[in-house]
C-alpha positions as CSV (number, residue, x, y, z in Angstrom):
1,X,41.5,18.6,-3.1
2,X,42.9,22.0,-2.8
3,X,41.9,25.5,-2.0
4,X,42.9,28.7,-2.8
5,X,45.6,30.5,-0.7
6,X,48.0,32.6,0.8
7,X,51.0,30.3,1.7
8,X,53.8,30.7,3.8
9,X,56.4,29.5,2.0
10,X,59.7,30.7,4.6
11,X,59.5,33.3,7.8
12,X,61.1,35.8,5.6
13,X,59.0,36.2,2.7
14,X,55.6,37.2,2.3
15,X,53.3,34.5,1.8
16,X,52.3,34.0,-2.4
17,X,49.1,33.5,-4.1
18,X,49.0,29.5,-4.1
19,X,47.4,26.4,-3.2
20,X,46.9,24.4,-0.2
21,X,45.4,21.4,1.4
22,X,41.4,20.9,1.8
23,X,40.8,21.5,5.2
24,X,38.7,18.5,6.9
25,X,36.6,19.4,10.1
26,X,37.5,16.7,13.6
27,X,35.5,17.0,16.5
28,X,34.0,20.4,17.7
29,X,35.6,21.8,14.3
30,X,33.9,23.8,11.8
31,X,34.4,24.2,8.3
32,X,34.4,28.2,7.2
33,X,33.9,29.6,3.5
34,X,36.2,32.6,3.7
35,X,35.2,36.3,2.5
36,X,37.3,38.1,4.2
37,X,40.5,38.3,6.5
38,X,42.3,41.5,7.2
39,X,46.2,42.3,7.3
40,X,47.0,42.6,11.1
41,X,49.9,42.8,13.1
42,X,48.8,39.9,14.7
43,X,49.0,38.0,11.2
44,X,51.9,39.3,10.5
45,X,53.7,38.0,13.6
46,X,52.5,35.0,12.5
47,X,53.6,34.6,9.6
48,X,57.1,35.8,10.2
49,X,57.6,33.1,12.7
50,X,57.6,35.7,15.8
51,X,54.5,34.0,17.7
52,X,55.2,31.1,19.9
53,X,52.0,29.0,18.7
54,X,53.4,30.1,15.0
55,X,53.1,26.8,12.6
56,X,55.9,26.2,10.5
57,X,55.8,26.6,6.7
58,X,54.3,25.5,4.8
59,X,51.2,27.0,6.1
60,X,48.1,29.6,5.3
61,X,48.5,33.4,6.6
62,X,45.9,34.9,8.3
63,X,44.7,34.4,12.0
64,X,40.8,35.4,11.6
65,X,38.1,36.4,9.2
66,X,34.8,36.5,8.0
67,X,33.3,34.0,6.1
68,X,29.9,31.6,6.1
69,X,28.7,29.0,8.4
70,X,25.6,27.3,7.6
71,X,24.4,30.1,5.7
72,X,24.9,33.0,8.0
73,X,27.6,35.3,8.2
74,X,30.2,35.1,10.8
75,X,33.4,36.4,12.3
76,X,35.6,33.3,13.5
77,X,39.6,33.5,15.0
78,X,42.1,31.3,15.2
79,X,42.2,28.2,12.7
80,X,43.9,25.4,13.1
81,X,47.4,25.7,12.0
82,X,48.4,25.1,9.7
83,X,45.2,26.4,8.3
84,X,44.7,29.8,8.4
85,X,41.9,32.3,7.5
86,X,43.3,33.5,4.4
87,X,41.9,30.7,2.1
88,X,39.0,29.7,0.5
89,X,38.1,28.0,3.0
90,X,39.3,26.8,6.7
91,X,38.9,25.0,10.2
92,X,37.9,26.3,13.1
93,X,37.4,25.4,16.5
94,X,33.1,25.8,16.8
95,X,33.3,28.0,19.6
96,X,35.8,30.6,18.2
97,X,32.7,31.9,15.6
98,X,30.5,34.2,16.5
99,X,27.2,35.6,14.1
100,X,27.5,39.1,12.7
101,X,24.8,41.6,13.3
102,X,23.0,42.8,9.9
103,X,24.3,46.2,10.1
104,X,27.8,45.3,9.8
105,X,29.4,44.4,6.3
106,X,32.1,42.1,5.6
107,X,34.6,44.2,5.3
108,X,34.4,46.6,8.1
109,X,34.0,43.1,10.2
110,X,37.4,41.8,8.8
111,X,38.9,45.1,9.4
112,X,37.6,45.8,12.9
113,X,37.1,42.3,14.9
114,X,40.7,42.1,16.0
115,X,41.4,45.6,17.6
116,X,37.9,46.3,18.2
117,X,38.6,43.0,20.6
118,X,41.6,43.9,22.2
119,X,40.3,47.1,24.0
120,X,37.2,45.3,24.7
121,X,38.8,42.3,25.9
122,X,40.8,44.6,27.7
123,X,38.9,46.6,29.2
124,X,35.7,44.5,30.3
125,X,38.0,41.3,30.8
126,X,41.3,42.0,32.3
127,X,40.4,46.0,34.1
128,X,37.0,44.6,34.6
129,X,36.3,48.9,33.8
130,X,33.7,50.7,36.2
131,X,31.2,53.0,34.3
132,X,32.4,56.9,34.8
133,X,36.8,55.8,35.1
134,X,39.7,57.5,33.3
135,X,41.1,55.7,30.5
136,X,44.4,56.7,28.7
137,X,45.3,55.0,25.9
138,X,49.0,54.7,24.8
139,X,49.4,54.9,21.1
140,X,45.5,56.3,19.6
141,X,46.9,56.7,16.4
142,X,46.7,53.0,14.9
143,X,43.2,51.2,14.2
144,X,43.2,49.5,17.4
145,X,43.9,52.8,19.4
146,X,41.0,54.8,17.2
147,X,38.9,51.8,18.4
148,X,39.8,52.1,21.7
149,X,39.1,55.7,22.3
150,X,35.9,55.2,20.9
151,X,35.0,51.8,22.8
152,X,35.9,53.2,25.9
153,X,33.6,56.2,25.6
154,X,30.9,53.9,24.6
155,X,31.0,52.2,27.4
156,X,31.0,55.1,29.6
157,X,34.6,56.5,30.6
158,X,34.2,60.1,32.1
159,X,37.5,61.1,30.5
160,X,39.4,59.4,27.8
161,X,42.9,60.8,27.0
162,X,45.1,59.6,23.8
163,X,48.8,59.6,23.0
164,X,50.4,59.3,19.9
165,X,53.7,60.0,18.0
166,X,52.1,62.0,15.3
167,X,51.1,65.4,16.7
168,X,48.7,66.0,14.0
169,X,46.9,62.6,15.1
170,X,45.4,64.9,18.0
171,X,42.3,66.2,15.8
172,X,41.0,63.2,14.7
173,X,41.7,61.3,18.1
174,X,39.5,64.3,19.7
175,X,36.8,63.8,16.8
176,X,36.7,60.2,18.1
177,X,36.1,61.5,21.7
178,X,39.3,62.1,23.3
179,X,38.9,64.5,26.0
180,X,43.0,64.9,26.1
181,X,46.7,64.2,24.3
182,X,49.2,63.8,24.9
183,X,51.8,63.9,22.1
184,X,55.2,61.5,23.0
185,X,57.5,63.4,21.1
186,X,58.5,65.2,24.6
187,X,62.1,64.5,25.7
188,X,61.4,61.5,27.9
189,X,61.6,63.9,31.3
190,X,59.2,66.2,30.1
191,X,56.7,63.3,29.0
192,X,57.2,62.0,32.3
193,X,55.9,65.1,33.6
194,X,53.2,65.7,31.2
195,X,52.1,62.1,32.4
196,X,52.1,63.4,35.9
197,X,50.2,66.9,35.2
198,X,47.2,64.1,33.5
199,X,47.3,62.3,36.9
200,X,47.3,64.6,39.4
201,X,45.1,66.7,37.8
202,X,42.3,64.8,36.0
203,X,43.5,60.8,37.5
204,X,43.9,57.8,35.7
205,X,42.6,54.6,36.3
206,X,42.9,52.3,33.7
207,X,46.0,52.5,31.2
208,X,45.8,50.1,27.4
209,X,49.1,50.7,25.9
210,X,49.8,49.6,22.5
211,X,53.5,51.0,22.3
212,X,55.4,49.4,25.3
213,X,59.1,50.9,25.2
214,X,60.2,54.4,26.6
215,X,56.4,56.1,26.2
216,X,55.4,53.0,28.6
217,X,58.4,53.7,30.7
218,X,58.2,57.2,30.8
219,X,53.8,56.0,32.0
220,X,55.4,54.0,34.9
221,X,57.7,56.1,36.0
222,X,54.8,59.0,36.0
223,X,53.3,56.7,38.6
224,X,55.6,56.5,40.9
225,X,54.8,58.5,44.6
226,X,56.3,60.0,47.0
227,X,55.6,57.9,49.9
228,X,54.1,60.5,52.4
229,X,51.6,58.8,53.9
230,X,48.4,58.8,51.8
231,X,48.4,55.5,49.3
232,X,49.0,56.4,45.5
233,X,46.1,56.0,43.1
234,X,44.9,52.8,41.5
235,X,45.8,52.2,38.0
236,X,45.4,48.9,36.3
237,X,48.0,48.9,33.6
238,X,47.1,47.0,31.0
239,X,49.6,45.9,28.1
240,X,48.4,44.8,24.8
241,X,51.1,45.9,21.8
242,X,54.5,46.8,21.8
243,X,54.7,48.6,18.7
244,X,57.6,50.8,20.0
245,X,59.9,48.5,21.8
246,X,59.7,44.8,23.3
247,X,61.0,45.8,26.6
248,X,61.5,48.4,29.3
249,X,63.5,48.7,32.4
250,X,61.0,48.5,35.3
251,X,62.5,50.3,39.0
252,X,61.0,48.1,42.2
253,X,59.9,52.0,43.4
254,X,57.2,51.8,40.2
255,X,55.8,48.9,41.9
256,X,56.7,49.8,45.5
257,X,55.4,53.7,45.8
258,X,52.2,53.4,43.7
259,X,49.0,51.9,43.2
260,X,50.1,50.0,40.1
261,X,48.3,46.9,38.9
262,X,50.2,45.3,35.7
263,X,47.9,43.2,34.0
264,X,48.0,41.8,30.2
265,X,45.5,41.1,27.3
266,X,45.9,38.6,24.3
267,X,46.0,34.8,23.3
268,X,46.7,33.4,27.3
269,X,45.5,35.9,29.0
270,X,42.2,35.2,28.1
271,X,40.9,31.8,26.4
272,X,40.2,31.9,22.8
273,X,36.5,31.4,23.4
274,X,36.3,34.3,25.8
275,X,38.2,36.7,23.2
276,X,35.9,35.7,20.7
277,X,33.3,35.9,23.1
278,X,34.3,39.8,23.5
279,X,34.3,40.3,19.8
280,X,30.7,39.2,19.9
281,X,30.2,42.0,22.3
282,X,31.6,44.4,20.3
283,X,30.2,43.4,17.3
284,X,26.9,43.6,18.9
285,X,27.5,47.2,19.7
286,X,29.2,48.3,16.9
287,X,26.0,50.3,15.5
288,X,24.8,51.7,18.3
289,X,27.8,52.9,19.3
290,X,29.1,54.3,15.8
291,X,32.3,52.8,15.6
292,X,34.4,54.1,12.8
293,X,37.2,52.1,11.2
294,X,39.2,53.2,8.1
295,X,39.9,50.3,5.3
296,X,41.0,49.4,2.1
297,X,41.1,46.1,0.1
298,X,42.9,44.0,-2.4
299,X,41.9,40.3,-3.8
300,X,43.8,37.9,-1.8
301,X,45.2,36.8,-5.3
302,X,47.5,40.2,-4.7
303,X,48.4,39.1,-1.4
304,X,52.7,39.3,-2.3
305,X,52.3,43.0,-3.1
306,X,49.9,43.7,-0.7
307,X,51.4,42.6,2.3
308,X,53.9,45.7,2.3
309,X,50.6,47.9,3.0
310,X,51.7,50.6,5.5
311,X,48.8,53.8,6.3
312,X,46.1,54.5,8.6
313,X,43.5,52.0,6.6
314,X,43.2,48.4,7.5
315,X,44.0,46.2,4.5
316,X,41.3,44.0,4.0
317,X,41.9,40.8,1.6
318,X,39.0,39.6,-0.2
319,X,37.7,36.6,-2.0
């Protein structure tokens, strides 16, 4: 038997509208009729070969979804490779599936489960966050930084400040419910300073960057004291993309002279169950806290055109 999917054929080609093997369920396993998966960068990495638990082609794209399980609708995460969520149908581990709330829709689901989880997860999880803390947020402009500005205000941050690339991102990021921004086309001494105003001024205790690479370095090196006596502030750091560059030079004084905390959040930092776990959360929240997520969708059948989608809007594929 085979199902309909999109199949990575080679690392450096966009998976094509195909077939593929029936998935069969082992122990703990569940089998998943797909509605849903969305276009992420996680996905992506995947299916260029740029993830270390990447399975080699032949193999379905897509790392999660939303589908049906026993007749109810859920959100599942990480099939077994070399199954992946962007098919018919697909295995997953029982405990990586969580039930969707009524008042969410497929779509937003698929669009919003990943980075809906990753400021969640990193948050609650890694910075175990304190009602009424600072939260900056290192690159607000992409879906998961929106989602982040917003899921840290639901859960009660007294100040939220973004950054971005784009100046013009600013209005929408304060719409969200940014109280600041930060905009990181400075020269990199001036951001550093602008970094520094934010934290002597107003504080900073918890830091999710999506970017990495000079904004993050220009972030640490804003940290850095001056060793007169008094201990620097805390700051959990906590690193979840790298959009902007892979690495960064890091100065023992960043560590030495202030209250740094470096801390990640993704697959190994946290257990798949527990991720999923936080999507449940989120999910579960998503209402009351009116989350907003921008998307747009094509059949998974257009999946080789579709996978050069660039913009603001989560690309949802649908079945």
């Amino acid at each position: 038997m085979r199902v309909k999917a999109a199949v990575i054929h080679a690392f450096d080609s966009p998976p094509r509208y195909g077939t593929f093997d029936e998935p069969v369920a082992a122990a703990g396993e569940v089998l998943v009729e797909v509605n849903a998966s969305a276009l992420t960068n996680l996905a992506r990495l995947f299916a260029a070969g740029k993830h270390h638990s990447a399975a080699p082609p032949p193999a379905v794209a897509g790392v999660d979804g939303v589908g049906v399980l026993g007749g109810k609708r859920v959100y599942f995460a990480l099939p077994r490779p070399p199954f992946g969520s962007m098919a018919e149908r697909t295995v997953v581990n029982a405990g990586q599936c969580v039930e969707l709330p009524d008042g969410v829709d497929d779509v937003t689901a698929a669009a919003a489960g990943n980075p809906g989880m990753s400021s969640w997860a990193a948050l609650t999880r890694r910075a175990r966050f304190v009602r009424g803390e600072r939260v900056l947020v290192n690159g607000g402009a992409g879906v998961s930084g929106r989602l982040a500005v917003q899921v840290a205000k639901h859960l009660g941050a007294r100040r939220v400040v973004a950054t971005a690339r784009n100046p013009a991102a600013e209005h929408e990021l304060r719409a969200l419910g940014a109280d600041g921004f930060i905009g990181l086309t400075l020269p990199q001494a001036e951001l550093v300073q602008a970094f520094r105003r934010e934290l002597g001024t107003h504080g900073m205790d918890i830091i999710l960057d999506y970017l990495y690479g000079a904004p993050a370095e220009a972030l640490l090196g804003a940290c850095v004291g001056p060793g007169l006596g008094a201990a620097e502030p805390r700051v959990r750091y906590v690193q979840i993309g790298a959009s902007a560059g892979m690495t960064i030079p890091l100065p023992a004084a960043a560590l030495r002279s202030s209250g740094l905390e470096l801390l990640g959040a993704g697959l190994g930092a946290l257990s798949h169950v527990e991720l999923v776990t936080c999507i449940g959360e989120f999910f579960q929240s998503y209402v009351a806290g009116g989350f907003r997520v921008q998307t747009t969708t094509r059949p998974l059948s257009e999946i080789e055109t579709a996978w050069a989608h660039t913009g603001r809007e989560r690309l949802v594929l649908t079945l």
